[in-house]
N, CA, C and O of each residue as an XYZ file, in Angstrom:
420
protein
N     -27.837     76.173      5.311
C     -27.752     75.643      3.967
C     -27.028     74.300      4.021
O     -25.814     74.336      4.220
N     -27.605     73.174      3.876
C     -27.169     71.928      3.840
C     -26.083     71.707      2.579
O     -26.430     72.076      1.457
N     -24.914     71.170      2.757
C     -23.945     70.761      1.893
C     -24.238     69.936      1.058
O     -24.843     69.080      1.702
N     -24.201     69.601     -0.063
C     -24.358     68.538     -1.144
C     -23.690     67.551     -0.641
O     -22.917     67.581      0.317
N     -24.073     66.435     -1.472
C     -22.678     65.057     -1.059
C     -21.364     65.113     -1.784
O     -20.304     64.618     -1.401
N     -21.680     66.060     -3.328
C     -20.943     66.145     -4.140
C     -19.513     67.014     -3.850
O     -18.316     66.845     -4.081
N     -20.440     68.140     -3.148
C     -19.524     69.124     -2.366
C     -18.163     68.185     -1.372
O     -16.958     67.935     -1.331
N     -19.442     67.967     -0.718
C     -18.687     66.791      1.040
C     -17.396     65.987      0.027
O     -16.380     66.571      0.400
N     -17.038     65.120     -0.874
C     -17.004     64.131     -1.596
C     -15.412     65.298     -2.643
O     -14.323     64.776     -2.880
N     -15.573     66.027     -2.844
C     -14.842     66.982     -3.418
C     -13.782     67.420     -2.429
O     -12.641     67.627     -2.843
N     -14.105     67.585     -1.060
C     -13.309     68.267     -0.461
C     -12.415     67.184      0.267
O     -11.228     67.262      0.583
N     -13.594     65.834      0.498
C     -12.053     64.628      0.836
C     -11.435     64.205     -0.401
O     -10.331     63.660     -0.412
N     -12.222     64.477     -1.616
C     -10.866     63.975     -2.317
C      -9.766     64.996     -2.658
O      -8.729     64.480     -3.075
N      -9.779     66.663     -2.546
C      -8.687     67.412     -2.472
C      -7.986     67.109     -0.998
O      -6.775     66.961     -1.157
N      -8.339     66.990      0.221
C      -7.524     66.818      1.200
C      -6.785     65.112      0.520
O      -5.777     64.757      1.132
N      -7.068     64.537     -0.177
C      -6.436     62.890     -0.632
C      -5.379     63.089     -0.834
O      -4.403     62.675     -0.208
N      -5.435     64.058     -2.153
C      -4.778     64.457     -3.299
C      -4.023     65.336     -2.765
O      -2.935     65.274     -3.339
N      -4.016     66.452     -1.639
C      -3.214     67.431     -1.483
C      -3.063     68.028     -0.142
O      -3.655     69.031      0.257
N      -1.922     67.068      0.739
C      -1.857     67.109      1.771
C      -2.075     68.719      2.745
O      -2.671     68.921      3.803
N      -1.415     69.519      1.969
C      -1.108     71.215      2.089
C      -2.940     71.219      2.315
O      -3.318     71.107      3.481
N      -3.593     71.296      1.651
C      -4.972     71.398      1.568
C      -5.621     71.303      3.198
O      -6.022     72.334      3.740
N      -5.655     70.475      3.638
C      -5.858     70.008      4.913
C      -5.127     71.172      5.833
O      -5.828     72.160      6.049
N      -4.764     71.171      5.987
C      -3.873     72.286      6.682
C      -4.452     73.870      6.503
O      -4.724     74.631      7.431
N      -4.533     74.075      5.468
C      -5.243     75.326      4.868
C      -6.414     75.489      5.206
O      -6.675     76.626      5.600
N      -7.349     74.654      5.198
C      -8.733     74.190      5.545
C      -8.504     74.712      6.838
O      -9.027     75.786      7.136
N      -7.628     73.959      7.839
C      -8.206     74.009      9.531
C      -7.830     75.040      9.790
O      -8.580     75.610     10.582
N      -6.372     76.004      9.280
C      -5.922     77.551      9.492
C      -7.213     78.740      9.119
O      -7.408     79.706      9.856
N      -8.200     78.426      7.600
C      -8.782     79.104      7.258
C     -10.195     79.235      8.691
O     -10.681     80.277      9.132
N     -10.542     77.732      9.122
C     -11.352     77.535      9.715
C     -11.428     78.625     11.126
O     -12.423     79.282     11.435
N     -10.219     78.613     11.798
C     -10.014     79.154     13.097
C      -9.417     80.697     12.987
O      -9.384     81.380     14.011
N      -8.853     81.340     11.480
C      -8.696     82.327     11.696
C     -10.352     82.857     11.492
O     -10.661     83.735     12.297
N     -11.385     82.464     10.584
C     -12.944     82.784     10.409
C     -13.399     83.104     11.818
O     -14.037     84.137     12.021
N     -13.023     82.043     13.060
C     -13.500     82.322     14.326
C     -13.176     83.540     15.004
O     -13.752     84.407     15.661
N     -11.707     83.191     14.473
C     -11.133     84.801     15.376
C     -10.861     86.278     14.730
O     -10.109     87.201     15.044
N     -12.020     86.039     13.461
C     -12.390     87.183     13.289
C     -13.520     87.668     13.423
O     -13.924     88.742     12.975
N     -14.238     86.683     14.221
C     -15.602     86.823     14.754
C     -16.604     85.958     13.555
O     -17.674     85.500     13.956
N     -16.266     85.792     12.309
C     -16.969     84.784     11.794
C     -17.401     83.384     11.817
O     -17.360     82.422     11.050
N     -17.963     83.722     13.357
C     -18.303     82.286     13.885
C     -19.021     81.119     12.650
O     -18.373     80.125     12.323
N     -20.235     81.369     12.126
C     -20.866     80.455     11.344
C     -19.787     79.991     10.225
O     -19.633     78.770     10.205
N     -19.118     80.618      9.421
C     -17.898     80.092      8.089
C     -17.233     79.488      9.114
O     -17.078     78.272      9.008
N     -16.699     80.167     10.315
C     -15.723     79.056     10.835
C     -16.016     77.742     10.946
O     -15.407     76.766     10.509
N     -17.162     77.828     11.670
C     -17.857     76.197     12.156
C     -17.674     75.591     10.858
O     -16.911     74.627     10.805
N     -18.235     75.982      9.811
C     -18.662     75.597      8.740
C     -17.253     75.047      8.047
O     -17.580     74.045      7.411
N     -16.368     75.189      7.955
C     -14.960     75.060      7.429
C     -14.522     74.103      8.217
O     -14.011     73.108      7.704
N     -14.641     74.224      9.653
C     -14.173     73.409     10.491
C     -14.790     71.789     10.322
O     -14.232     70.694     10.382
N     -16.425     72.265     10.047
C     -17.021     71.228      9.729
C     -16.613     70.140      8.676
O     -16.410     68.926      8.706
N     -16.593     70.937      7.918
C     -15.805     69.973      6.591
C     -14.387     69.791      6.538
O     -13.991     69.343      5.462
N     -13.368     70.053      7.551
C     -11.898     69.893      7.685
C     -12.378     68.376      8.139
O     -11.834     67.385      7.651
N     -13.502     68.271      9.172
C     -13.382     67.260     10.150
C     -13.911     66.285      9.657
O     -13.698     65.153     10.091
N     -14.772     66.556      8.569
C     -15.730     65.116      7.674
C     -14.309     64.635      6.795
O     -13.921     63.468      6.847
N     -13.896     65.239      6.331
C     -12.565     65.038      4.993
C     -11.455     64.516      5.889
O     -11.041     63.435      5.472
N     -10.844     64.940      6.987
C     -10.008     64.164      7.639
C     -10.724     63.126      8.601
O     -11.440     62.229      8.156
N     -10.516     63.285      9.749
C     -10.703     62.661     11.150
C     -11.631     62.394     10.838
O     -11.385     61.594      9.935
N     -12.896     62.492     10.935
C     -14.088     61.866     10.747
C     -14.903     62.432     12.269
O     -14.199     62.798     13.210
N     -15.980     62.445     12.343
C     -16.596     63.220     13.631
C     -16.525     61.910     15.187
O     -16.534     62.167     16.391
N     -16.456     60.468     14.432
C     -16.768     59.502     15.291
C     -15.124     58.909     15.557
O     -14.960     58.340     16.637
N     -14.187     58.992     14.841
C     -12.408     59.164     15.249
C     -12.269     60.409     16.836
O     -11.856     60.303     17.991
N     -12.879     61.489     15.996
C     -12.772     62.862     16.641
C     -13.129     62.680     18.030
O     -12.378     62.839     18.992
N     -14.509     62.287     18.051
C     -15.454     61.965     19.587
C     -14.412     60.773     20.909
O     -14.330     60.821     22.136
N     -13.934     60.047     20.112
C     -13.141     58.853     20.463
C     -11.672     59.439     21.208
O     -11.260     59.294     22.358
N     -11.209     60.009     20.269
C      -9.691     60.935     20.444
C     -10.343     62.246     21.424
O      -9.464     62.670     22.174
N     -11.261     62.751     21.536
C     -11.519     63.645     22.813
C     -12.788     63.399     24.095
O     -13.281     63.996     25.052
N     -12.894     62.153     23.389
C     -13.939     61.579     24.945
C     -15.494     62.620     24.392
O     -15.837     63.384     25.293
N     -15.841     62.657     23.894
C     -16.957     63.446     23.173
C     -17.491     62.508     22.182
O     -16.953     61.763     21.362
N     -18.950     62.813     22.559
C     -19.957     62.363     21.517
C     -19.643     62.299     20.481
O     -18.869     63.254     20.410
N     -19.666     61.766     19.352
C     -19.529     62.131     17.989
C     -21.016     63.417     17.252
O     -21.097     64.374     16.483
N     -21.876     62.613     18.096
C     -22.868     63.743     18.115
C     -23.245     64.911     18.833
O     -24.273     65.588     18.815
N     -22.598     64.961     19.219
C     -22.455     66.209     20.432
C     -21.172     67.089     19.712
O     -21.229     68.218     20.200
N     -20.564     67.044     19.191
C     -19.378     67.249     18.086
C     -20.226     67.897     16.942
O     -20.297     69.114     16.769
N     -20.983     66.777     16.034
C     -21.432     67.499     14.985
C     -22.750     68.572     15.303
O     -23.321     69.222     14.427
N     -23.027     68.591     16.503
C     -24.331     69.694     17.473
C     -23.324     70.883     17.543
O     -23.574     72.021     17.143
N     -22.305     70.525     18.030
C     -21.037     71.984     18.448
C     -20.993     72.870     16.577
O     -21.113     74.059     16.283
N     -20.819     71.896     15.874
C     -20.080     72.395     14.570
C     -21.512     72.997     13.403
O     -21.262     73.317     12.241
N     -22.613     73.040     13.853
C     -23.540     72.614     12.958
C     -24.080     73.910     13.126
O     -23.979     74.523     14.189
N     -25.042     74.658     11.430
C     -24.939     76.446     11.877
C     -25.655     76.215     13.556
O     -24.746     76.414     14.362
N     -26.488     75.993     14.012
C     -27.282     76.244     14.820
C     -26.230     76.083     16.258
O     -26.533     76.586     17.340
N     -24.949     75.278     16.017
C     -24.494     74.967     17.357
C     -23.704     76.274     17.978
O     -23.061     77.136     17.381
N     -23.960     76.132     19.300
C     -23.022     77.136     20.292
C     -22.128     76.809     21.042
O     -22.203     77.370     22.136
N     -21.198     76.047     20.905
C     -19.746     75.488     21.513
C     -19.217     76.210     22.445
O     -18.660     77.286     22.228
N     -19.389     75.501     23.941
C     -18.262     76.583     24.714
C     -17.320     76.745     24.376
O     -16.982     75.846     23.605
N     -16.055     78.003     24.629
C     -15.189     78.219     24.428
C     -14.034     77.429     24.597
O     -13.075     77.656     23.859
N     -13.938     76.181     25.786
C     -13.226     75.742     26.252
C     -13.401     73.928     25.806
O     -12.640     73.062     26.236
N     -14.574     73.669     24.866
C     -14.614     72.673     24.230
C     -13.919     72.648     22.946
O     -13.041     71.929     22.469
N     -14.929     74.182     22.319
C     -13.862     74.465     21.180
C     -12.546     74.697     21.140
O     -12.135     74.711     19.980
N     -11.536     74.926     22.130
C     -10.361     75.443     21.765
C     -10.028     73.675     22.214
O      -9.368     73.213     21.283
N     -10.191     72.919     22.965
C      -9.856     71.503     23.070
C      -9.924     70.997     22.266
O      -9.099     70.083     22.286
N     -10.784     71.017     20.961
C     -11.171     70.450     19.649
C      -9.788     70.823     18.771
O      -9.084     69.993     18.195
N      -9.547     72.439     18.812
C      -9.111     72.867     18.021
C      -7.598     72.682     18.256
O      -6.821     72.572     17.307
N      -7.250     72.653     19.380
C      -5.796     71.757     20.113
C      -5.495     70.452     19.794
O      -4.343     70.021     19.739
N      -6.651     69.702     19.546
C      -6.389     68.277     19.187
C      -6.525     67.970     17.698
O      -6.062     66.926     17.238
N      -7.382     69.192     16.666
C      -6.652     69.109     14.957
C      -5.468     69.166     14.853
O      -4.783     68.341     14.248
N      -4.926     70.487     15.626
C      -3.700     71.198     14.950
C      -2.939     70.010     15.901
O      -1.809     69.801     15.460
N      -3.109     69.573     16.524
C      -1.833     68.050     17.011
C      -1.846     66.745     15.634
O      -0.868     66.125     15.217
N      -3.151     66.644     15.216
C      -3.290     65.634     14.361
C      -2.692     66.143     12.965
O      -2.241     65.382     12.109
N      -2.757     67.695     12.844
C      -1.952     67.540     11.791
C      -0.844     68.295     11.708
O      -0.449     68.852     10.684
N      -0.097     68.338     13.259
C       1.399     68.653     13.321
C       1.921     70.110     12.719
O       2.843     70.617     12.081
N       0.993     70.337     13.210
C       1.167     72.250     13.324
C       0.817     72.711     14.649
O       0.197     72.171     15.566
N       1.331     73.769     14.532
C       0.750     75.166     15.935
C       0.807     76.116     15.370
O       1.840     76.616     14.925
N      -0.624     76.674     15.255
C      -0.358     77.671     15.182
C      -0.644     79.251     15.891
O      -1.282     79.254     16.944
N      -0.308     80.214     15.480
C       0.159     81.315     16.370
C      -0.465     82.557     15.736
O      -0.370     82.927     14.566
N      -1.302     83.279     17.031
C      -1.945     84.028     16.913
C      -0.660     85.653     16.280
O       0.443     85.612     16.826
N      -0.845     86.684     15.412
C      -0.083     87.052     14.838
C      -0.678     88.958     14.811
O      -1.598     89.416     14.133
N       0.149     89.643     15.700
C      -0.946     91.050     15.316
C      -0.747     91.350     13.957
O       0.050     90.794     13.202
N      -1.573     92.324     13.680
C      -1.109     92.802     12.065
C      -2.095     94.485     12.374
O      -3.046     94.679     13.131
N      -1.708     95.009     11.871
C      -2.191     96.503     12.045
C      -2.476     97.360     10.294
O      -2.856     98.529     10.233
């Protein structure tokens, strides 16, 4: 399901407007993964990365395509494990968090 522009356009101007937002976005993005909801994850991740960094910042800051980036993030893409967690090491640096995997029962 392709995103609107209106959508795309909404979500950088709440990350503008509300720094916390951004943050929430990339936490929501990677806990989706590691609950096995690969496609929402990508998908969240996708739009953390259009609203902040931008895919062609992103490619630059990890030596990666910019298009080879939006192929990883896109429903159809299959990201190795070890690209994605490099991706996902170099958000949570850009926006000065770590965060930590947490059991819960």
């Amino acid at each position: 399901m392709a995103l609107t522009r209106d959508f795309k356009d909404t979500i950088k101007d709440r990350v503008a407007r509300d720094p916390s937002f951004s943050e929430e976005l990339l936490k929501e993005g990677i806990e989706c993964l590691l609950t096995g909801d690969v496609d929402t994850g990508k998908a969240v991740l996708r739009d953390y990365i259009n609203a902040t960094i931008g895919f062609d910042a992103l490619g630059t800051a990890t030596d990666r395509s910019p298009k080879s980036l939006m192929r990883m993030f896109s429903p159809k893409g299959n990201p190795q494990a070890r690209n994605l967690f490099e991706i996902i090491a170099h958000l949570q640096q850009r926006e000065g968090i770590h965060l930590k995997v947490q059991t819960v029962r």
